[in-house]
N, C-alpha and C positions, 0 to 999 in steps of 0.2 A: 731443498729436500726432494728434489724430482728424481724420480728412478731408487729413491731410498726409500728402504723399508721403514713402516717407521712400528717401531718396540715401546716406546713410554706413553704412559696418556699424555705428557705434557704435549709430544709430539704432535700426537692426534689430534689436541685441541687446537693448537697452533694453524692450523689446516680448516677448521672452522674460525676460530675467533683471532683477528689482527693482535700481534704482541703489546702494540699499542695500546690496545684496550685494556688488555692485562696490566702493564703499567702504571694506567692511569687509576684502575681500582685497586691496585696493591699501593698508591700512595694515601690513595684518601684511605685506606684501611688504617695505614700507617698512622696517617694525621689524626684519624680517631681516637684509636691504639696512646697516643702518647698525647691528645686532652685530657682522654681519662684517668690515664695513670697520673698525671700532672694534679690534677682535683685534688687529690688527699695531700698533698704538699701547697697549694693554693690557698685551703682552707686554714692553713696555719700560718700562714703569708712566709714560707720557705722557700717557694718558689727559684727565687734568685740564688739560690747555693745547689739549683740543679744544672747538671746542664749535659745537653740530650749530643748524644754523638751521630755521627750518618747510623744510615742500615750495612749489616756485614750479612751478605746473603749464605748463611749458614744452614745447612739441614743440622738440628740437634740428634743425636743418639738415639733419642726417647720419639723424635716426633714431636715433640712439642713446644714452642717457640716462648723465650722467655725475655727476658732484660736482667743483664747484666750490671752489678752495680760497683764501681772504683770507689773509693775512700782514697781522700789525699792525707791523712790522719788516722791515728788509731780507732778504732772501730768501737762503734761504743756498745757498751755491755747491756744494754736493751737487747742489740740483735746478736752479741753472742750468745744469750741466753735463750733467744726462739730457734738460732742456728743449730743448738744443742738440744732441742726439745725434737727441733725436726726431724737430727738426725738419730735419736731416741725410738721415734716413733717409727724412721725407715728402717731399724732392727729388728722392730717390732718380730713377734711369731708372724702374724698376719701376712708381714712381707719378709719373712723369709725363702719362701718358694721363690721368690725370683731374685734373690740373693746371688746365687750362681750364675744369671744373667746378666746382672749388673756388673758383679767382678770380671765378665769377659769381656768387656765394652773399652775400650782401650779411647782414651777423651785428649 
């Protein structure tokens, strides 16, 4: 990066703190990140019908970093009916102001 300007914070930081380092605390974020999530499927003893894939280093849309989840089977109607609650509620009045937001977001 010598003689380059540098434009992102990511840059700037890079310039104080070794990527290295960064690395090593976006894994253990990780490994925490997917303890936790693991708990509530633990506590049922489910565990073993999960199964965690690598990281895909994505910036989301929103900014917000989530987990994605496959079914190898049809999807059972517990979560189509919170799926349809949820998206109930992202119609809402409340969130319509950023309706037209949302529709410009090309995913």
């Amino acid at each position: 990066m010598e003689g380059k300007t540098l434009f992102t914070m990511q840059e700037k930081c890079l310039k104080i703190v070794d990527q290295h380092v960064i690395d090593d605390a976006y894994k253990h974020i990780n490994n925490a990140r997917k303890a936790t999530f693991m708990k509530t499927f633990e506590l049922r003893d489910v565990q073993n019908q999960i199964v965690m894939k690598s990281n895909k280093n994505v910036v989301p849309y929103n900014g917000h970093s989530f987990y994605k989840i496959d079914y190898k089977n049809e999807l059972p109607q517990w979560l189509l009916s919170a799926y349809g609650k949820m998206m109930k509620m992202n119609n809402s009045p409340t969130r319509n102001k950023m309706k037209k937001k949302r529709a410009e977001i090309k995913l």
